[in-house]
C-alpha positions in Angstrom: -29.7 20.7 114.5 -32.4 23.4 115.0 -36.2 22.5 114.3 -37.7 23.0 110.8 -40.3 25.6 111.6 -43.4 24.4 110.6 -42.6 20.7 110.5 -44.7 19.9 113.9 -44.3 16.1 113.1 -43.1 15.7 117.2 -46.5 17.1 117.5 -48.2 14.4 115.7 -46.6 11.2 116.0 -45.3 10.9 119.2 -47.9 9.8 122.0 -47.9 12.1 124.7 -48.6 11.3 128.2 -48.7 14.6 130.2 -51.8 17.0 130.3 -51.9 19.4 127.3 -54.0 22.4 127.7 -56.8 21.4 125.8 -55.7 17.5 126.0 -56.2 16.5 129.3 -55.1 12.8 129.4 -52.3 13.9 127.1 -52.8 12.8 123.2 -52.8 9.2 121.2 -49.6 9.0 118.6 -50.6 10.3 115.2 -52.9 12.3 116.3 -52.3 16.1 115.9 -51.8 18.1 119.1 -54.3 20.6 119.5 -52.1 23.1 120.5 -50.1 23.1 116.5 -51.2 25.8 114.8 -52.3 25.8 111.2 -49.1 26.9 110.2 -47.5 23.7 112.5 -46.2 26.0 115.2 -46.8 25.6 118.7 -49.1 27.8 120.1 -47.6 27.4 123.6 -44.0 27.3 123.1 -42.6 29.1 125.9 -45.1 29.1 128.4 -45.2 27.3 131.4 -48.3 25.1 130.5 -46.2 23.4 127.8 -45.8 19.7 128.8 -41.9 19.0 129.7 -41.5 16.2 127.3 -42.4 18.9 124.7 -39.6 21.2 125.8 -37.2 18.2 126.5 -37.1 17.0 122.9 -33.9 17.5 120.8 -34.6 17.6 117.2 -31.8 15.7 115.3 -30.8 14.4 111.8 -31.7 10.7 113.1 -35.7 11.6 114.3 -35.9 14.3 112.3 -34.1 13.7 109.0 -34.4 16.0 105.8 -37.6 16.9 105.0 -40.7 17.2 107.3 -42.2 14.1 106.1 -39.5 12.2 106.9 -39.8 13.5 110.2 -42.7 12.1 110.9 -41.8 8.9 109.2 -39.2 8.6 111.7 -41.2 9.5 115.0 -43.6 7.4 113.7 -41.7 4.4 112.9 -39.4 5.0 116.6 -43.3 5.2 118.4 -44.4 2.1 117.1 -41.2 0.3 118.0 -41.2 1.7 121.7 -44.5 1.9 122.6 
């Protein structure tokens, strides 16, 4: 499965732990990573700075599901049972 452009929900739900640029300690779940763009794309894709739990998640039809918003059901619901 490839990535919905513009869904950006694993920019949003997950917590992230890793520096961001721009989040130093990383970001809280459901909060939106200042690096997504207004249009939900990631303004540092492919540079270096990008955290590698970013570039190590593989969107598929069981996080991801259908639609955006069930995307970010999903994360959501997998963040809250692991963390």
């Amino acid at each position: 499965m490839d990535c919905r452009l513009g869904c950006g929900a694993c920019c949003i739900a997950p917590s992230i732990t890793s520096p961001i640029p721009g989040m130093p300690n990383g970001k809280p779940a459901g909060v939106r990573c200042v690096q997504l763009n207004d249009d939900n794309l990631c303004k540092i894709f492919d540079q270096p700075e990008r955290p590698d739990v970013c570039g190590a998640f593989v969107p598929c039809e069981d996080v991801c599901g259908d639609t955006n918003e069930q995307a970010l059901i999903l994360i959501t619901e997998l963040e809250q049972s692991t963390g």
